[in-house]
C-alpha positions in Angstrom: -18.5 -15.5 11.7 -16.1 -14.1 9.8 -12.7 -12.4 11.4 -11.4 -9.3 9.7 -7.9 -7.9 10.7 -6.4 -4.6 9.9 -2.2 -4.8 10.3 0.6 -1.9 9.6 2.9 -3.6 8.2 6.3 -2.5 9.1 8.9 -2.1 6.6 11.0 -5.7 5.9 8.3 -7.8 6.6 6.9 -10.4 4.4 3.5 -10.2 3.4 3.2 -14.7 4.2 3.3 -16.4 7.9 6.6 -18.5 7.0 10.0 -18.2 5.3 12.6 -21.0 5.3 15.5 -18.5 5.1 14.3 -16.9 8.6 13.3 -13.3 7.1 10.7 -11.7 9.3 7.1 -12.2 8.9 3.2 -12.0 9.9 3.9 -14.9 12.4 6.2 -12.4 14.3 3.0 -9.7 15.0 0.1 -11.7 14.6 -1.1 -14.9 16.7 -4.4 -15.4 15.3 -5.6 -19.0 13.9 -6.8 -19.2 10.2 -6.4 -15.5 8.8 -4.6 -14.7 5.6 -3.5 -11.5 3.7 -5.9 -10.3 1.3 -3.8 -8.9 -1.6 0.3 -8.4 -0.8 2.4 -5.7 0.0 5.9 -5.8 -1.3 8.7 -6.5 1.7 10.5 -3.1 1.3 7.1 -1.4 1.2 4.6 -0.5 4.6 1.4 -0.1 5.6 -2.4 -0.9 5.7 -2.8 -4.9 5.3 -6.1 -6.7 5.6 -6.2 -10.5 6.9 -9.3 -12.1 7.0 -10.6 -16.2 7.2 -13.1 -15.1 4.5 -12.0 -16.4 1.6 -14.6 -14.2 -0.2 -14.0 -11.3 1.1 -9.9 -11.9 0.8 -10.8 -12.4 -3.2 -12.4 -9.4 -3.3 -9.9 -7.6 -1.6 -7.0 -9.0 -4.0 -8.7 -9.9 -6.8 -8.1 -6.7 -9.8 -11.8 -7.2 -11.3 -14.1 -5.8 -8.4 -11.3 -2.8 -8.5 -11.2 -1.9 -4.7 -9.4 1.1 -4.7 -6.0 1.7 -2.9 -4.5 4.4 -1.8 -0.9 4.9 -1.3 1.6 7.6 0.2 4.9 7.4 -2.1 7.8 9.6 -1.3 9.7 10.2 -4.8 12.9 11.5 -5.8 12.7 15.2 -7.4 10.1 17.5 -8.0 7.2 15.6 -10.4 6.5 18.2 -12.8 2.9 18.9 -13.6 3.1 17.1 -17.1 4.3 14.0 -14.9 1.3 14.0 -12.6 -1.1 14.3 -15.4 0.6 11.2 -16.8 -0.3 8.9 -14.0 -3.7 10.4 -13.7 -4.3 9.4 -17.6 -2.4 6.0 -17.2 1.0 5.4 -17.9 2.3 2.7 -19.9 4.4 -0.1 -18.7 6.3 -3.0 -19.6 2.8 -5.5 -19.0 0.7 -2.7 -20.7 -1.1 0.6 -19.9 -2.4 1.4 -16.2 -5.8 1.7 -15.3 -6.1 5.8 -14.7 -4.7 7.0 -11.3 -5.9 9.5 -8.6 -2.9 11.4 -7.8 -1.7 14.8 -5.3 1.3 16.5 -4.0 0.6 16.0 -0.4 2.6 17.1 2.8 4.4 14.8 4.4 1.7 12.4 5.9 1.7 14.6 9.8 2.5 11.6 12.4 4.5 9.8 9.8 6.7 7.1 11.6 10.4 7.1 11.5 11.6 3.8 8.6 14.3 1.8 9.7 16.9 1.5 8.2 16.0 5.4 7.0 15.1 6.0 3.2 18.3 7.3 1.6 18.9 11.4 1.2 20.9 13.0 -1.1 21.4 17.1 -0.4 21.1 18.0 -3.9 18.0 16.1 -5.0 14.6 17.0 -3.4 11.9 14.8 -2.6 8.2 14.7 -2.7 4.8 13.5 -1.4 2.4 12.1 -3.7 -1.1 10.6 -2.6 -1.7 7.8 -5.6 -5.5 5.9 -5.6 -5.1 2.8 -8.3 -8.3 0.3 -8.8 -5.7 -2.2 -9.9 -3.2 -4.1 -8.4 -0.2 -5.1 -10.7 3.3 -6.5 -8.7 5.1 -3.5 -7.6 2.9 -1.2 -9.5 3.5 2.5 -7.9 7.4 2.1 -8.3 7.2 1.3 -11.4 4.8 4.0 -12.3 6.6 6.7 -10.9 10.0 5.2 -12.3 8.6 5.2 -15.8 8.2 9.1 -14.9 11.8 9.7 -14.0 11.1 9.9 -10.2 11.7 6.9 -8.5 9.8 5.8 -4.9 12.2 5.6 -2.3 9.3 4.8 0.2 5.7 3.3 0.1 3.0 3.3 2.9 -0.4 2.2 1.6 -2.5 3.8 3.4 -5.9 3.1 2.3 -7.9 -0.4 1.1 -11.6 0.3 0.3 -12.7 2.7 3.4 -10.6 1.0 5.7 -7.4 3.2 6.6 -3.9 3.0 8.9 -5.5 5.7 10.9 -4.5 4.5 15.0 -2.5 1.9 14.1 1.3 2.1 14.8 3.9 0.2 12.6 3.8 -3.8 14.0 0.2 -3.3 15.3 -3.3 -4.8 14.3 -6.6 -4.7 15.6 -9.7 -6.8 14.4 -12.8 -5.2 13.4 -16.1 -6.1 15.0 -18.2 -8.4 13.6 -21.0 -6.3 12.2 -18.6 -3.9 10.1 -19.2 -5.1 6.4 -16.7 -3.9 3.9 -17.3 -1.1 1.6 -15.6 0.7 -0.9 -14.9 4.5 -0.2 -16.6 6.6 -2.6 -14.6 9.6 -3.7 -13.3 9.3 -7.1 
């Protein structure tokens, strides 16, 4: 049978079980034989995280072509204009080529949100904002860049949904398996 983990992964953590230069890592939350991350999640970025021993269900999970969405809560500097959402709704283009089409909204801050330590840096004079971004692709470090290319940089990144499965009960550093008769499926608003 195969084991299915769903982790928050706190901010500064490394998305592996090991690191020779000490740096913190799964190992440090999660004791459980024979599970691996099914995609990555950047250190300086949080959130949902899916482990499982199923090595086809981790491909997948990680794997761009069967387009699992994700959904992410950025905070950006400024004010995104509406011209600036549109653009990652159509795709923006990047250094490695065009995105795949976004789902993007302002949204309110995300209510329960959990303090980041160390915080995200605030400057009085420049606002921030909320954005709610679904991609069916995975490219390294994709959402920053996005909303860089855009003029508003992220200064902090929870992914918050993978498929159907969400953070929803899980506080930062915590995990909890799913039972065995819960097969994966993909959410489907579009």
């Amino acid at each position: 049978m195969s084991r299915v983990l769903l982790f928050n992964k706190p901010y500064g953590v490394l998305t592996q079980f090991t690191d020779a230069t000490g740096r913190a890592t799964l190992a440090d939350y999660i004791d459980v034989p024979d599970v691996y991350a099914a995609g990555r999640l950047d250190r300086d970025s949080e959130g949902l995280l899916v482990l499982t021993d199923d090595g086809r269900l981790q491909h997948r999970i990680a794997t761009p072509k069967h387009a699992m969405s994700k959904t992410y809560w950025a905070q950006v500097e400024g004010e995104p204009a509406a011209a600036a959402l549109q653009a990652l709704r159509d795709g923006v283009t990047l250094k490695d080529g065009p995105t795949r089409p976004a789902r993007v909204q302002r949204i309110a801050e995300p209510p329960g949100l959990w303090p980041r330590d160390p915080p995200v840096r605030y400057r009085k004079s420049i606002p921030t904002t909320w954005l709610a971004l679904t991609l069916r692709e995975g490219r390294n470090r994709q959402v920053r860049r996005m909303t860089a290319a855009l003029g508003h940089p992220t200064l902090r990144l929870i992914r918050y949904r993978i498929g159907a499965w969400t953070l929803d009960g899980l506080a930062p550093g915590t995990w909890r398996e799913l039972p065995l008769d819960r097969k994966p499926h993909e959410d489907t608003r579009r």
